[in-house]
C-alpha positions as CSV (number, residue, x, y, z in Angstrom):
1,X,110.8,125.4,96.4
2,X,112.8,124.3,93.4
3,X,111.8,122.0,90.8
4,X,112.6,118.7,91.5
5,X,115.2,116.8,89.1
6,X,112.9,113.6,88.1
7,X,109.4,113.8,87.1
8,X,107.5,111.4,89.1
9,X,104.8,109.2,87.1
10,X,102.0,107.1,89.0
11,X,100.5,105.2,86.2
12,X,98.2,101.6,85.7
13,X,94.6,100.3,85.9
14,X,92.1,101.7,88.6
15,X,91.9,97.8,89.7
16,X,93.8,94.8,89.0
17,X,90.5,93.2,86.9
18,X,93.0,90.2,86.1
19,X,96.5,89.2,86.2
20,X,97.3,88.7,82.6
21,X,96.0,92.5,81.3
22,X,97.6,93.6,84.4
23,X,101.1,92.4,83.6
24,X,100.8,93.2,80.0
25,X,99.6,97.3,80.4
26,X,102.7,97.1,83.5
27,X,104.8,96.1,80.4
28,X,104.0,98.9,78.2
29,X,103.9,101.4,80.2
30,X,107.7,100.1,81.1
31,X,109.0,100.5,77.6
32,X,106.8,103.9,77.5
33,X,108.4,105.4,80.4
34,X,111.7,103.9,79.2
35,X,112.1,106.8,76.5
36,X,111.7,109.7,79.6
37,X,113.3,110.9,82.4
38,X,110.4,109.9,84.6
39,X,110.8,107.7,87.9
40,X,107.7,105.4,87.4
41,X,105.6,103.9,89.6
42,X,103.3,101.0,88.1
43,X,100.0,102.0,90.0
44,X,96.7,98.6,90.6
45,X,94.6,98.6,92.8
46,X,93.5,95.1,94.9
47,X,90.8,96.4,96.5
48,X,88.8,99.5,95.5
49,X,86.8,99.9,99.4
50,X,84.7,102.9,98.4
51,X,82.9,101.8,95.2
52,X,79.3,103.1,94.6
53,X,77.5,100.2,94.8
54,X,77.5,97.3,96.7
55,X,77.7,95.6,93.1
56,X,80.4,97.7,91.4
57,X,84.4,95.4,90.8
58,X,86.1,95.7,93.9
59,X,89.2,93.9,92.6
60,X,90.7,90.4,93.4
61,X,91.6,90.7,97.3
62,X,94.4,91.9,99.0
63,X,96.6,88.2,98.8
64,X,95.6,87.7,95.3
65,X,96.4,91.4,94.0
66,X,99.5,91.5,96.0
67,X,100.6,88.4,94.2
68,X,99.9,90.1,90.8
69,X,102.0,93.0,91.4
70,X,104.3,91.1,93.2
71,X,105.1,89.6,89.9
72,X,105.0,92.8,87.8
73,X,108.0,93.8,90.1
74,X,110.1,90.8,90.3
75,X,109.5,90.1,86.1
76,X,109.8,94.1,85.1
77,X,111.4,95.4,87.6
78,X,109.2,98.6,88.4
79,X,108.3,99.7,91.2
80,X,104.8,99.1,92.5
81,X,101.9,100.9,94.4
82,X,98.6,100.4,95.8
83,X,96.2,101.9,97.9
84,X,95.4,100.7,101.3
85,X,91.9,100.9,103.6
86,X,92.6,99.6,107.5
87,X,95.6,99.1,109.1
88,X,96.2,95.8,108.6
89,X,96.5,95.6,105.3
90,X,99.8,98.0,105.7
91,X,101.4,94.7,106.9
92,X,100.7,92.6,103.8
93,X,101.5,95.8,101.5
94,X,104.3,96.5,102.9
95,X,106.0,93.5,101.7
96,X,105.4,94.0,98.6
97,X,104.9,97.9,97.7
98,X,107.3,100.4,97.3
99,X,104.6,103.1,98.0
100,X,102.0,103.1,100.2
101,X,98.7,105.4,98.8
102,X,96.2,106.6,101.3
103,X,93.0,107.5,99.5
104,X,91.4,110.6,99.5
105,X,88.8,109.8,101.8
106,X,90.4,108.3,104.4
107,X,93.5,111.2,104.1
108,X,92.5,112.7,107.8
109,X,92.4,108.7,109.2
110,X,94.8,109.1,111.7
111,X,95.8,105.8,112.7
112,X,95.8,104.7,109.2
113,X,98.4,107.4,108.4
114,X,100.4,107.1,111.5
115,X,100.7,103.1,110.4
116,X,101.4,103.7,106.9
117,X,104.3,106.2,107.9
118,X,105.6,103.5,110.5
119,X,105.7,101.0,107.3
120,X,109.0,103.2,106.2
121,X,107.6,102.8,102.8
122,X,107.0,106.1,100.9
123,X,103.6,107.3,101.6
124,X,101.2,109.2,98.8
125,X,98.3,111.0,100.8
126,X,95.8,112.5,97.9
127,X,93.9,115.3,98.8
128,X,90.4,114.9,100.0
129,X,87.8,116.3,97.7
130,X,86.5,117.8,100.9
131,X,89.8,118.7,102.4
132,X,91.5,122.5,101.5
133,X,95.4,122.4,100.4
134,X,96.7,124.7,103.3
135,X,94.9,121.3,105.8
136,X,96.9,118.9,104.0
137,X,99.4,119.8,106.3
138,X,97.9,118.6,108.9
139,X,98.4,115.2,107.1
140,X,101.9,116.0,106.5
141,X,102.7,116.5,110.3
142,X,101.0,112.9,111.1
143,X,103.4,111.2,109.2
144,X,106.9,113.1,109.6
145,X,106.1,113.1,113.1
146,X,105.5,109.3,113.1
147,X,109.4,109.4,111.5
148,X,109.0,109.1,108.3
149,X,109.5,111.9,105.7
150,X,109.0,109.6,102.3
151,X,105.7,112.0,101.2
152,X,104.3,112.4,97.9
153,X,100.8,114.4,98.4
154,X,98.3,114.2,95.2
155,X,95.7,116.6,94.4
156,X,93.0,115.2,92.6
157,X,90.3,117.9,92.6
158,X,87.8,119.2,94.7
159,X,83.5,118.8,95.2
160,X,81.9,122.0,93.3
161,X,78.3,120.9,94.0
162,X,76.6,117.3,93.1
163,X,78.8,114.9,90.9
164,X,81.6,117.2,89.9
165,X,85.0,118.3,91.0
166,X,87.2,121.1,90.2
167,X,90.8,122.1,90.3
168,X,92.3,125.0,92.2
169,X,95.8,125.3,90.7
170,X,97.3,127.1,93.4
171,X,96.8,123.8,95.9
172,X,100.4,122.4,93.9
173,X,101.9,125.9,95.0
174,X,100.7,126.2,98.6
175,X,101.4,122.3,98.9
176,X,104.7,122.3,97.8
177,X,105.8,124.4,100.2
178,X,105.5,121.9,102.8
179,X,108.7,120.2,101.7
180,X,107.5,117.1,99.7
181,X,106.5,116.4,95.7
182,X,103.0,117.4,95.0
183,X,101.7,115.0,92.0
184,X,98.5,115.9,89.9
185,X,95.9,112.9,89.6
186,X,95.3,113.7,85.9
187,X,92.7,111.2,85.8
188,X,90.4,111.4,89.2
189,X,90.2,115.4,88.6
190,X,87.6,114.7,85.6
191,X,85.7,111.9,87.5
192,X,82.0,112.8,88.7
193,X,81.2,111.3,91.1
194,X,78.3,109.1,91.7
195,X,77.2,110.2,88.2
196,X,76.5,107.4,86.6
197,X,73.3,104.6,87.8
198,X,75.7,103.3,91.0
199,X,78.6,103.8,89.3
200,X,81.3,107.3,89.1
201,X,81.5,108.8,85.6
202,X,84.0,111.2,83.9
203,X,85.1,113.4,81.1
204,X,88.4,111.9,79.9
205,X,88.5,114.8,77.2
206,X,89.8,117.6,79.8
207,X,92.5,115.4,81.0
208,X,95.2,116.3,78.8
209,X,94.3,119.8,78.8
210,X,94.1,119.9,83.0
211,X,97.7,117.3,82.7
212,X,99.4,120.4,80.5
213,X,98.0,122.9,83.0
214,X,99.6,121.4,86.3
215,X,102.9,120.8,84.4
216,X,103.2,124.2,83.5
217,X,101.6,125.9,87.1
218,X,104.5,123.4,88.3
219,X,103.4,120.0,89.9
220,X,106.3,117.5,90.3
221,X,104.3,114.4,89.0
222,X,101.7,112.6,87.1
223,X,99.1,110.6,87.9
224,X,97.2,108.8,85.8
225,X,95.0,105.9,85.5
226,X,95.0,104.1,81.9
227,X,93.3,101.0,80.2
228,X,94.0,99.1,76.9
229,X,89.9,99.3,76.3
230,X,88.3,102.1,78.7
231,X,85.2,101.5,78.1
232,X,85.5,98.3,79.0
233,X,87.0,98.6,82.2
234,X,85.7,97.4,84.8
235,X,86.5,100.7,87.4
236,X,87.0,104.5,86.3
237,X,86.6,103.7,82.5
238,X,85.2,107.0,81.6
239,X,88.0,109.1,83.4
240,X,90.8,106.7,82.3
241,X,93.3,107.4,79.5
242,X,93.5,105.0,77.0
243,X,96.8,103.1,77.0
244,X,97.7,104.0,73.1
245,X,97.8,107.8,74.1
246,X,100.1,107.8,77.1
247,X,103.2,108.8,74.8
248,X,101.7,111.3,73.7
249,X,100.9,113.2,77.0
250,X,104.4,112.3,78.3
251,X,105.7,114.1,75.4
252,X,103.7,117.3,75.6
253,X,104.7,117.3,79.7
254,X,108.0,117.2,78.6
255,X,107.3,119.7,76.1
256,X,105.9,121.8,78.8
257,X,109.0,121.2,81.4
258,X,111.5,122.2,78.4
259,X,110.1,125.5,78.0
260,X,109.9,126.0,81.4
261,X,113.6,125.3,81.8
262,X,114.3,127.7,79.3
């Protein structure tokens, strides 16, 4: 399959954690993107369903966090996406998002896909952990056949034992070939899971180095999760990028894409 024209870049906050820092990382990562030839998607989370601990941030709800981005796409003008749990919060989202993101562990939900589909939104599946590339298009068929054919599919690693994922590079390959961009979740790839006491933890040091990788091996998108602060966020610190140092991985994709061009 040929190498699409725009580079396609999922980046924001695991979870909304409060409108204001919401609204201002949305802003800089607007004038970030800006200076590339990327087609953004400003990525919060209102509800994170499948936290550790009964304890761990779940977010601000799904009519508060709407509201936020609702205003991040109205004031900046970006377009906005979220990940969804049950059904019927496809209605609410729909409103609102201009993709639709099915977590990894609920990619096989059938009815869940078959409703996001019938949303007519654009529709990013990622990859179970648990879930082999050639199965994803199994996932694939649930949605075009519902009649939609808006698809991004995101790898985001797999379970190698207890608490830690790898990355088979030949899943963007064997995925592309089902006729829809295949993004690499920078980001969620160096999470371990469960790791920490109730909490996930990560290794944000290999995620530039697994970012250059995927460009190169030939994924058609980024996804990233980033934070002002990271160790102060309140979901996916240690696997998030740091907001200061997103340039600089754009430029070294782009670095990467040119030489591939060439």
């Amino acid at each position: 399959m040929a190498q699409r024209k725009r580079f396609i870049f999922i980046a924001g906050p695991c979870v909304i954690e409060s409108p204001a820092l919401t609204f201002s990382i949305a802003r800089s990562l607007q004038k970030i993107t800006g200076d590339f030839d990327v087609d953004f998607y400003f990525k919060a989370s209102f509800d994170k369903a499948n936290r550790t601990s009964l304890s761990s941030y779940r977010g601000p709800g799904i009519a508060d966090g709407l509201a936020v981005l609702a205003r991040v796409k109205e004031r900046l003008g970006v377009k906005v996406l979220s990940d969804v749990h049950s059904i019927e919060q496809i209605e609410q989202a729909r409103t609102i998002l201009d993709c639709i993101q099915i977590p990894a562990f609920l990619c096989r939900q059938t009815d869940l896909l078959v409703a996001a589909a019938r949303s007519g939104k654009f529709v990013n599946v990622k990859k179970g952990q648990f879930v082999s590339p050639f199965d994803m298009k199994y996932a694939v068929d649930k949605i075009e056949k519902s009649g939609n054919r808006k698809i991004m599919l995101t790898e985001r690693g797999s379970t190698f034992g207890y608490n830690n994922l790898v990355v088979d590079f030949r899943s963007f390959q064997i995925m592309r070939e089902f006729g829809h961009p295949v993004i690499f979740d920078a980001t969620h790839s160096v999470q371990l899971p469960s790791a920490g006491s109730g909490c996930s933890g990560g290794d944000r040091r290999f995620v530039v180095p697994l970012a250059r990788a995927a460009v190169a091996f030939g994924c058609d998108g980024m996804f990233i999760e980033v934070h002002p602060q990271p160790e102060k966020a309140l979901c996916d610190g240690p696997n998030s990028v740091p907001l200061s140092e997103v340039r600089a991985l754009l430029k070294q994709v782009f670095s990467i894409k040119k030489v591939l061009r060439n």
